[in-house]
Every structure is written in C-alpha cells, then in structure tokens.
C-alpha positions as a Markdown table, in Angstrom:
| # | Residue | x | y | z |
|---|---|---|---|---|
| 1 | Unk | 19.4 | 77.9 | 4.5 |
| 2 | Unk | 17.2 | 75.1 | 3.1 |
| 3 | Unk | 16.5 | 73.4 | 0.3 |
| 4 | Unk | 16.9 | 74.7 | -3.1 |
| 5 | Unk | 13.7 | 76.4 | -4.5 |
| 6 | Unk | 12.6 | 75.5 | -8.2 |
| 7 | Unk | 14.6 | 75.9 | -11.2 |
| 8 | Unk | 13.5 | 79.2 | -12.8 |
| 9 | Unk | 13.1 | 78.4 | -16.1 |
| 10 | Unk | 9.6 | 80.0 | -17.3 |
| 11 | Unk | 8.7 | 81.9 | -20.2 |
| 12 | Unk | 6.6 | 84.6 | -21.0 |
| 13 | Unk | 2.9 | 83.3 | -21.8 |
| 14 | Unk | 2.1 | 82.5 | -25.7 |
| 15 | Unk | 1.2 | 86.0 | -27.4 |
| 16 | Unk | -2.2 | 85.8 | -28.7 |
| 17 | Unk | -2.8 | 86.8 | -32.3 |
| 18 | Unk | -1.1 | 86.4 | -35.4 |
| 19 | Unk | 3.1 | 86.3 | -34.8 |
| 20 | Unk | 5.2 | 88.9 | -33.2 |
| 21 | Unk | 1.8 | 90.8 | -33.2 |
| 22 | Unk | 2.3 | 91.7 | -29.4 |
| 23 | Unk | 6.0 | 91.4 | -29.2 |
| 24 | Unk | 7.6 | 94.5 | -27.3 |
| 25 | Unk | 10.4 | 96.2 | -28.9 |
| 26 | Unk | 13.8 | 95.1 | -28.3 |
| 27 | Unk | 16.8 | 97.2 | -26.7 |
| 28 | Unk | 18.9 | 98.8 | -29.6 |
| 29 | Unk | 22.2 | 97.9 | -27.3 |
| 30 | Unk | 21.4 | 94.2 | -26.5 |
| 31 | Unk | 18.8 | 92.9 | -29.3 |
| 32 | Unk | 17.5 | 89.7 | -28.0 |
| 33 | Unk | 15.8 | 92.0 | -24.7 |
| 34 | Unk | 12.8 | 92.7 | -25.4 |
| 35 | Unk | 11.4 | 96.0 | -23.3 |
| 36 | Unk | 8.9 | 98.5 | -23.0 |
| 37 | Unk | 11.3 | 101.3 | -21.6 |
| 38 | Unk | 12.4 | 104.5 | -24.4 |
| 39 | Unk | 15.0 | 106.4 | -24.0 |
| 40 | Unk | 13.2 | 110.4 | -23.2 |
| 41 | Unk | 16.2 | 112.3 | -25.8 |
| 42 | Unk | 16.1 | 109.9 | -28.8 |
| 43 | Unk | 13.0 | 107.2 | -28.2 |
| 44 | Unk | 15.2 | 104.1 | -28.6 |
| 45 | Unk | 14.3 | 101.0 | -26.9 |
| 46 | Unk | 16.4 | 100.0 | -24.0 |
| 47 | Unk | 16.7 | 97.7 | -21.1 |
| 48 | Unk | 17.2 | 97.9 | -17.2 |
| 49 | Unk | 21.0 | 97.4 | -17.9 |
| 50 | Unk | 21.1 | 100.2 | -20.6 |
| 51 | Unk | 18.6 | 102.7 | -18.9 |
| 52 | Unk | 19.8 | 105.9 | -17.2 |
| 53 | Unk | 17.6 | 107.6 | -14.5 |
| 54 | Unk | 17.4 | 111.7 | -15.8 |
| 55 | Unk | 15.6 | 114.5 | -14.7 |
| 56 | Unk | 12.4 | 113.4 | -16.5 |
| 57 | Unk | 12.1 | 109.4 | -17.3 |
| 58 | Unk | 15.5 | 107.5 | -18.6 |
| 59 | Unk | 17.7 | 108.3 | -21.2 |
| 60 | Unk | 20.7 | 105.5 | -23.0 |
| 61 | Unk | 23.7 | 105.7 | -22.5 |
| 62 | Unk | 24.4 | 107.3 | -26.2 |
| 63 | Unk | 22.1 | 110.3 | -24.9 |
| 64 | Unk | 23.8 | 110.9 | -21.8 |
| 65 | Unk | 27.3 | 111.0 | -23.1 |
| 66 | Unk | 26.1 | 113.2 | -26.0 |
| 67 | Unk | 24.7 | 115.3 | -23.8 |
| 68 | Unk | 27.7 | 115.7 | -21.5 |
| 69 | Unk | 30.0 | 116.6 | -24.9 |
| 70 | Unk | 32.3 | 113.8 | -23.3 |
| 71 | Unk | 32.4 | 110.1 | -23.7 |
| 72 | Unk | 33.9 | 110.1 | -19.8 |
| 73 | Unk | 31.3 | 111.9 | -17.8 |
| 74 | Unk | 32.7 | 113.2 | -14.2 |
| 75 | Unk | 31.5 | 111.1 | -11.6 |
| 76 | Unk | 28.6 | 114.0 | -11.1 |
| 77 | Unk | 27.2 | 113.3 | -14.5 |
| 78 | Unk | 28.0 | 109.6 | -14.8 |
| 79 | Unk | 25.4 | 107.6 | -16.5 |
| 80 | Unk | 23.1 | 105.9 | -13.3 |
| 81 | Unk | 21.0 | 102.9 | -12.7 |
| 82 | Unk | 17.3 | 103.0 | -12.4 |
| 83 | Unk | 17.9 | 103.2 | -8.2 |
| 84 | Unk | 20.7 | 105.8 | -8.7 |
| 85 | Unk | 24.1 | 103.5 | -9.1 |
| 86 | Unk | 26.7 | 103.8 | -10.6 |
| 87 | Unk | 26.4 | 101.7 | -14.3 |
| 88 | Unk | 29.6 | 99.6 | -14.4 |
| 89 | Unk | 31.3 | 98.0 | -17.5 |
| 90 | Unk | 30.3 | 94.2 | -15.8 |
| 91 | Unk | 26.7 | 94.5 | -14.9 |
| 92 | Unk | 26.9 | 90.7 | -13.6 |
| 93 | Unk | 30.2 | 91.2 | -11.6 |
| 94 | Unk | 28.8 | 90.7 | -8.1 |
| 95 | Unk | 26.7 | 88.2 | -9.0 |
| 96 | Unk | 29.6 | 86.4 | -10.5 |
| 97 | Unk | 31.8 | 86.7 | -6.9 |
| 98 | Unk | 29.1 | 85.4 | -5.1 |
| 99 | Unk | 28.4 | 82.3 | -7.1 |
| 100 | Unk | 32.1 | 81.7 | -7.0 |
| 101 | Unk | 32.2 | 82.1 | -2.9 |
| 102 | Unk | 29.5 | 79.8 | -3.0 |
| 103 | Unk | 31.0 | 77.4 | -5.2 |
| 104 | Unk | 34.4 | 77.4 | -3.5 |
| 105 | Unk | 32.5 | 76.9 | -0.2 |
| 106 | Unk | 30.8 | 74.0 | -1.5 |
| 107 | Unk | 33.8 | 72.6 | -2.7 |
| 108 | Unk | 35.7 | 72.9 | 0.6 |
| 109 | Unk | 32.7 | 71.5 | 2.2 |
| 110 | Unk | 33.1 | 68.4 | -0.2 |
| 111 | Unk | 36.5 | 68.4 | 0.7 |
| 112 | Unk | 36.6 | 68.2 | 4.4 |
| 113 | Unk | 33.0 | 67.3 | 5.8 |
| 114 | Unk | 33.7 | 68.4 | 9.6 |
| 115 | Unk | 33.7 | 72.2 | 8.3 |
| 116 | Unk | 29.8 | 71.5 | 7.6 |
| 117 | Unk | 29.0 | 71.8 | 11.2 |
| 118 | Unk | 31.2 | 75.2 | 12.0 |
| 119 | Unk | 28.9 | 77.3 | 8.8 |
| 120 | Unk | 25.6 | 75.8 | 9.4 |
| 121 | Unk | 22.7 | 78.2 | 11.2 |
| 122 | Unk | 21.8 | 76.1 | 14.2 |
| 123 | Unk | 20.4 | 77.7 | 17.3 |
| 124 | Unk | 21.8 | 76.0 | 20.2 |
| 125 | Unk | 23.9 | 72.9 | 20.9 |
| 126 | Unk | 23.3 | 70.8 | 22.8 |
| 127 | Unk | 19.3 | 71.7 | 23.5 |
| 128 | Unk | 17.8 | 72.7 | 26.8 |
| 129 | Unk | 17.8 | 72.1 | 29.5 |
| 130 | Unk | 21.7 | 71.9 | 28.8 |
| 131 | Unk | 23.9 | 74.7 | 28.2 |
| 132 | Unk | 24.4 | 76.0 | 24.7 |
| 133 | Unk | 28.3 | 75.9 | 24.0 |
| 134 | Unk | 27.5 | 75.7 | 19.9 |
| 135 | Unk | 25.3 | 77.9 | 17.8 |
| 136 | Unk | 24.1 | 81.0 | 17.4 |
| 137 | Unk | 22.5 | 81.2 | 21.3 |
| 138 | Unk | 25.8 | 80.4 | 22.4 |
| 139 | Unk | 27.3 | 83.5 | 20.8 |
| 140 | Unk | 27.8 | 82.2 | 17.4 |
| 141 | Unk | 26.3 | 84.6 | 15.4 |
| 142 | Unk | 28.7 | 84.4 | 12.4 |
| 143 | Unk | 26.4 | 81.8 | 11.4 |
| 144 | Unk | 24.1 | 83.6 | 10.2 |
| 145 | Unk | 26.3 | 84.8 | 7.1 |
| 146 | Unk | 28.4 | 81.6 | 6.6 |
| 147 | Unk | 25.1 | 79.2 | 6.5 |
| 148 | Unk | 23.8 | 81.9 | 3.4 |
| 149 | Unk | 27.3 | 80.5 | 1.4 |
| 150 | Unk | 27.1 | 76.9 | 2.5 |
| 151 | Unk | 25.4 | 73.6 | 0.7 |
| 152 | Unk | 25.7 | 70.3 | 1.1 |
| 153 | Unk | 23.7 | 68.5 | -1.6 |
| 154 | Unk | 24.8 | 69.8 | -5.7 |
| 155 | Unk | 21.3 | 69.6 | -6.5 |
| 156 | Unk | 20.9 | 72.4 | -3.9 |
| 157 | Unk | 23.7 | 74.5 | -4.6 |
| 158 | Unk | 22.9 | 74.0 | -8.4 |
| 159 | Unk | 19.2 | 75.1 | -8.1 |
| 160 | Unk | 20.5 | 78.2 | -6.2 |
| 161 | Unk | 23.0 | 79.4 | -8.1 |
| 162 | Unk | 20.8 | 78.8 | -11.5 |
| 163 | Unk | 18.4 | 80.8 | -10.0 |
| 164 | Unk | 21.0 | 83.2 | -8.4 |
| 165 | Unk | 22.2 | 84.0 | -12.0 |
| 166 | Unk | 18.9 | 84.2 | -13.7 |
| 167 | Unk | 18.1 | 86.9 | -10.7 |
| 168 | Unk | 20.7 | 88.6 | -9.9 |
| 169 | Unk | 22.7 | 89.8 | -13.0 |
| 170 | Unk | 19.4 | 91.8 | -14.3 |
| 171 | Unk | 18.7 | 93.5 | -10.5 |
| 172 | Unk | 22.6 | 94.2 | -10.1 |
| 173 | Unk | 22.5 | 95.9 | -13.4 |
| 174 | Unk | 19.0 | 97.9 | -12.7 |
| 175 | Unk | 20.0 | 99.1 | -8.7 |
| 176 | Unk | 23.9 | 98.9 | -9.0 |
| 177 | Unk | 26.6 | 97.2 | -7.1 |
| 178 | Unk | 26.3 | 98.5 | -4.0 |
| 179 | Unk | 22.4 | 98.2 | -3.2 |
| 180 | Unk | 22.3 | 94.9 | -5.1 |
| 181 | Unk | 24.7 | 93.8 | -2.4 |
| 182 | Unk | 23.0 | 95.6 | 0.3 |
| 183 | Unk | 19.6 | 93.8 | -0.8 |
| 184 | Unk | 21.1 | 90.2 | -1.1 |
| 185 | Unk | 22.7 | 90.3 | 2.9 |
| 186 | Unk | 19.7 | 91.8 | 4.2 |
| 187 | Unk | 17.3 | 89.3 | 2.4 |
| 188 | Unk | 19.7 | 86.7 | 3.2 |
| 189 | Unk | 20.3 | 87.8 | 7.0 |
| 190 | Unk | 16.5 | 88.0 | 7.3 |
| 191 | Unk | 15.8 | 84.7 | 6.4 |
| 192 | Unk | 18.2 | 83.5 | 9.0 |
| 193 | Unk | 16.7 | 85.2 | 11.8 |
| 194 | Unk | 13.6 | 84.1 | 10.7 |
| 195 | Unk | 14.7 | 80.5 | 10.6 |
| 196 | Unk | 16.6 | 81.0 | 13.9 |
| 197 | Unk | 13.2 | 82.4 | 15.8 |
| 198 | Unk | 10.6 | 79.6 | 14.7 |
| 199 | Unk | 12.5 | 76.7 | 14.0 |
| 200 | Unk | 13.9 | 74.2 | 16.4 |
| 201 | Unk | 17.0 | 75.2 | 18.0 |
| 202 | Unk | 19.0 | 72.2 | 17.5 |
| 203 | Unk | 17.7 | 72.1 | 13.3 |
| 204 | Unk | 20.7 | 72.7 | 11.7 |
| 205 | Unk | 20.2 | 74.6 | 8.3 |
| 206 | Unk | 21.7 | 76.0 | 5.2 |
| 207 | Unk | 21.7 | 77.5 | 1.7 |
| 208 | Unk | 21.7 | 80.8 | -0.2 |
| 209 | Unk | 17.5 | 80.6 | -0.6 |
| 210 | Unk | 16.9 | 83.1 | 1.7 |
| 211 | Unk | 18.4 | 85.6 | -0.6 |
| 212 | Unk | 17.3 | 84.1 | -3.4 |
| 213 | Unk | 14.3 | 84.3 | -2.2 |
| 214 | Unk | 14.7 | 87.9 | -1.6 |
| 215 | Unk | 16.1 | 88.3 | -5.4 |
| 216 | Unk | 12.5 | 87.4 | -6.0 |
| 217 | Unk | 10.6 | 89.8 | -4.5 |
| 218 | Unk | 12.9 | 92.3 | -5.3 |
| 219 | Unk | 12.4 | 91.2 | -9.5 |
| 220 | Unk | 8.2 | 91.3 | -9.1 |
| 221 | Unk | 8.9 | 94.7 | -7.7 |
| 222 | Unk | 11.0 | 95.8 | -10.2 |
| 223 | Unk | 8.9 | 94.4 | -13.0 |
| 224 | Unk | 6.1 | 96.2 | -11.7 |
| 225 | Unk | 7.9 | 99.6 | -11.8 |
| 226 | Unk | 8.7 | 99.0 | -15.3 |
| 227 | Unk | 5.0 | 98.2 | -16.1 |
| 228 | Unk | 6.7 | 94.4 | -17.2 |
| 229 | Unk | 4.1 | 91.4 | -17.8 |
| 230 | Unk | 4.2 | 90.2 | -14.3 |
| 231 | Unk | 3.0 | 86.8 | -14.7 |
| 232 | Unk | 5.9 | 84.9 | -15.5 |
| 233 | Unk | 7.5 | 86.0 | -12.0 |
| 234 | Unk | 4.6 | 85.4 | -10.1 |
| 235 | Unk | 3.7 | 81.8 | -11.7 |
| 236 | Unk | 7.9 | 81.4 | -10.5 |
| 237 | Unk | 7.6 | 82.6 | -7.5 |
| 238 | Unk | 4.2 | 80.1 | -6.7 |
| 239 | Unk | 5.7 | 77.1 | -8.2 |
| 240 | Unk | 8.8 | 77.9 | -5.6 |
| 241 | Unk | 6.2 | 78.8 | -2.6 |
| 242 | Unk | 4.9 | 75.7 | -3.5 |
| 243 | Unk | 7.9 | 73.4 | -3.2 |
| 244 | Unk | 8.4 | 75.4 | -0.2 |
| 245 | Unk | 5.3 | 74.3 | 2.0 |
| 246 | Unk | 5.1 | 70.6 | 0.3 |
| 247 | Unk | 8.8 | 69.0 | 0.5 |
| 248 | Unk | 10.1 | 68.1 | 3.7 |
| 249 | Unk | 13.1 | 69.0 | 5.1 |
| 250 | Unk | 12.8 | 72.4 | 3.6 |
| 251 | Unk | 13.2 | 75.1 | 6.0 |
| 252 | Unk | 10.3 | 77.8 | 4.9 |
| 253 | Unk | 10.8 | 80.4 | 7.4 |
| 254 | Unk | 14.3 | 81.0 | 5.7 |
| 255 | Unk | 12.1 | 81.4 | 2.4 |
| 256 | Unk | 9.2 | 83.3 | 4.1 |
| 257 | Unk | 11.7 | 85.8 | 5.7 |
| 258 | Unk | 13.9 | 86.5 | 2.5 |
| 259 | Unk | 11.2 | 87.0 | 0.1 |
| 260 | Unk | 9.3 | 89.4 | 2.4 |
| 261 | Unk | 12.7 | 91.3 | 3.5 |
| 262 | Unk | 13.3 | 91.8 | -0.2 |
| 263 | Unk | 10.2 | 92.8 | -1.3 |
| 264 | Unk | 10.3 | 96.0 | 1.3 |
| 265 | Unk | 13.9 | 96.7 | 0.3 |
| 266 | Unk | 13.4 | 96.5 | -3.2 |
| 267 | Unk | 10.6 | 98.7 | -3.4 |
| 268 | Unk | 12.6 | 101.3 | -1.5 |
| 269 | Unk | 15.4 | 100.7 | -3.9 |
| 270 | Unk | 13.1 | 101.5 | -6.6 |
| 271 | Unk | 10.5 | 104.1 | -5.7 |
| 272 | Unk | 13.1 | 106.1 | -3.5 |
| 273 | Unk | 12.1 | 109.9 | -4.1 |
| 274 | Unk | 15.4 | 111.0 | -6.3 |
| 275 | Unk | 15.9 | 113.9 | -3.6 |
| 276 | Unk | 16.5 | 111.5 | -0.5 |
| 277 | Unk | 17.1 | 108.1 | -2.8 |
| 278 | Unk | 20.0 | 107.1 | -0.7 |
| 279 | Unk | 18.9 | 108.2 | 2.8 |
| 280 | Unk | 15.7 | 106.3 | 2.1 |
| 281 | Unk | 16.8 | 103.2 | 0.1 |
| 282 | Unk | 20.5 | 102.6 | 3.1 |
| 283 | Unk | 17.6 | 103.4 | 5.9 |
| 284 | Unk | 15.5 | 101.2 | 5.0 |
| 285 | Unk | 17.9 | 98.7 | 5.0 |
| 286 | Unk | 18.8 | 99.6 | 8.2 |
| 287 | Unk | 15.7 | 99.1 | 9.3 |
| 288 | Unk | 15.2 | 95.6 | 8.7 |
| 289 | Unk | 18.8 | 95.3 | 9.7 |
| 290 | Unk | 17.2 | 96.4 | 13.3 |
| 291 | Unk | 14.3 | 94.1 | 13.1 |
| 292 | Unk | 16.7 | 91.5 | 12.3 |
| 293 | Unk | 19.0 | 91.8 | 15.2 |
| 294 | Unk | 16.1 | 92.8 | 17.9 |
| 295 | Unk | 14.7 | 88.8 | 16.6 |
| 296 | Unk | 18.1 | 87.3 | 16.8 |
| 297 | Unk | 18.4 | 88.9 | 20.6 |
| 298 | Unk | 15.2 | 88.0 | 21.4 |
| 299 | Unk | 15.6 | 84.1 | 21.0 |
| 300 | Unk | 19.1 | 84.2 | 22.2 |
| 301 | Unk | 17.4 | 85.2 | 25.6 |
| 302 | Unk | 14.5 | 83.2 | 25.2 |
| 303 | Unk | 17.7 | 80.0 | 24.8 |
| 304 | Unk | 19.4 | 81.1 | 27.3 |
C-alpha cells in the first residue's frame, strides 16, 4: 500500500567471548534453529514450529504423541501451536498462497496495465468539490483488500514478499493457520484505513506493507514471549521505520497503521489466557476490525 520496506536480512549480534560460548541450543527436530524453549516431559530443545502448548509450559511433538499412546491424536488431543492452533504438516502453507496471489496479481498487473487503477486504495475520484464516482468514498470499499495484493514496481513486490517469507512462515507455524490469517487481513486492513483517513483522497496507493508491517510487530511480540534476543527485530524494524519517514512517495500511514494493528493482535494471540484463548485472541480481532470500519465510515462522510 506503499513502498516496499527494507530487505530483512539482519543477523543476530556477534557473541562475545570465545566461540559458540553463548550459542543457544538448537531444536533436536530442525538442527540449524537455535532456541531457548525445552520441551517440559523430556527437556529437548525445540522451536516455535516444533513446540506444543500443555498444561504446564510446551512439550514436542514426540512427548505429546507418546503421551497419547497414539501417533494420530483425536482432534481433542492434537499437538497445538504456541496460540492454541492446530500444528499442520506445511507450517509455511499460507504464507506460500499468499505470495503466490501476490505474484499472480503482479503479473496480471504487468500484463494488462488498466487493471492497476480498479485494485489501487484511492479515496475519491475525481476530488472535491466534484462528486466521487471512483474509490473507496464512492462505495468502493473492495479496495481496501485488492490494493494489500497489488504492486507495480518488482522491486516492491520483491522487498515484500522477501520480507513476507522471512515473517510469515515462523508466525504461521507459532499461532496456526487460522489466526496467522486473521492477523495478516487485519494488519493489512488497518493500514488501509489508516492510509484512507490521512492521506489525500485522490493519492492512489498500494502494496502488501501494511501487513508486513503488521508481521513485524507481531514477531517482536512473539520474540519477547519466548524471552528471544530482541535486538535483531528491533534494529529491522528501525531501519524499515526509517525508510518509512525518509523516502518519498512512501505512504507511512499504511506502515504506521499495520505495525501498530499487529502489535495489539499479536499480543492477544500470544498471551491469551488458555481458558478464553479464542474468545479473546477472534475478539480482539474484532475489535480493531470495528475501529477499522468506524474510520473508513468516518472519511467516507467526511468525502461525501
């Protein structure tokens, strides 16, 4: 819904000290991950993808089903995610069906150029004092989703989905399919509404960074409830603020609205109390789902 935020290619800082003196264990399922999670039953390292939420910390996957006395769990026992999904064969599935809309979008985009102006988030065309017959003001508000799939520049979409990747397969695997999906549209649809109140009304604008950016705040949160080192996120996350506020044409308020819309979602996702995890982790995404649409009316009066 903008430009493309940085590349997200940092590393963890330097350990101090002789080698591999600091170096966290790695999972025993996946060996090149290193983490500071241990399975409660047998104390094995294991990652986000591998960890199942129990009664009393996280247990792998080896536990659970040895515990069951089954290696096919009923759907009441079935090994869960860290924000109580359900832990699927293809962690990165979703992820890999939304780069692929976005790619085929971009594609058909490239093919035919006239589509560009039917998926872009514009408020109103033409602008006051005329009368709106294009854009979201005019009653358009399926723009708000298509302009989250649509780029224009490869740069952009490239950026996006390398960071969209690098994001989202690790958060899809740690909250599960559905409220991985429920995070990105929400972040997404936030940064929209966002762009749509503060920006011009006849700024037409596009790209996936407004869930991206919502990827973001989700991963600092989750890092933080696994007691990960948090700096290489937030030096990210800077550097991309930074691009943000300092290269034109960029449309921040997508960014802005994304990042903070994923940061309140995420930490519902992942500090849901385990008796009410869904009510509170779906409400709260209806929640900003309300705030969303009470911004979106308000400036489609304020237009029209």
């Amino acid at each position: 819904m903008d430009q493309a935020p940085g590349s997200p290619t940092g590393q963890d800082p330097a350990d101090q000290g002789p080698p591999d003196a600091h170096r966290l264990p790695t999972c025993y399922r996946h060996p090149g991950r290193e983490t500071g999670i241990r399975c409660a039953r047998c104390d094995r390292a294991i990652c986000p993808e591998c960890m199942v939420d129990a009664s009393v910390g996280f247990q792998c996957p080896d536990c659970v089903r040895g515990g069951s006395g089954t290696g096919h769990p009923p759907a009441a026992t079935r090994p869960r995610t860290l924000a109580g999904g359900t832990m699927t064969a293809d962690p990165r599935l979703l992820t890999k069906i939304l780069i692929g809309i976005n790619v085929a979008v971009f594609i058909a985009v490239s093919v035919d150029s006239s589509l560009l102006g039917d998926l872009v988030l514009i408020g109103a065309w033409p602008p006051q004092p005329l009368t709106a017959i294009s854009g979201v003001a005019a009653g358009e508000w399926y723009r708000l989703v298509t302009s989250m799939f649509t780029h224009q520049e490869i740069w952009h979409i490239g950026f996006n989905m390398l960071s969209l990747w690098w994001l989202g397969g690790p958060l899809e695997a740690a909250l599960g399919r559905l409220r991985y999906l429920s995070l990105y549209f929400v972040s997404g649809l936030a940064g929209g509404a966002l762009t749509y109140l503060l920006a011009s009304p006849s700024q037409a604008t596009l790209g996936a960074s407004g869930a991206i950016f919502g990827l973001f705040g989700a991963t600092a949160v989750l890092m933080r409830r696994l007691n990960y080192d948090m700096r290489p996120i937030i030096v990210l996350l800077v550097i991309n603020l930074i691009f943000t506020f300092s290269w034109r044409g960029i449309a921040w308020q997508a960014h802005i609205g994304g990042l903070v819309a994923g940061v309140v979602v995420g930490y519902a996702m992942v500090h849901a109390p385990r008796e009410r995890r869904a009510l509170v982790q779906y409400g709260t995404c209806g929640l900003v789902l309300v705030v969303v649409a009470v911004l979106t009316l308000l400036r489609t009066v304020q237009l029209t």
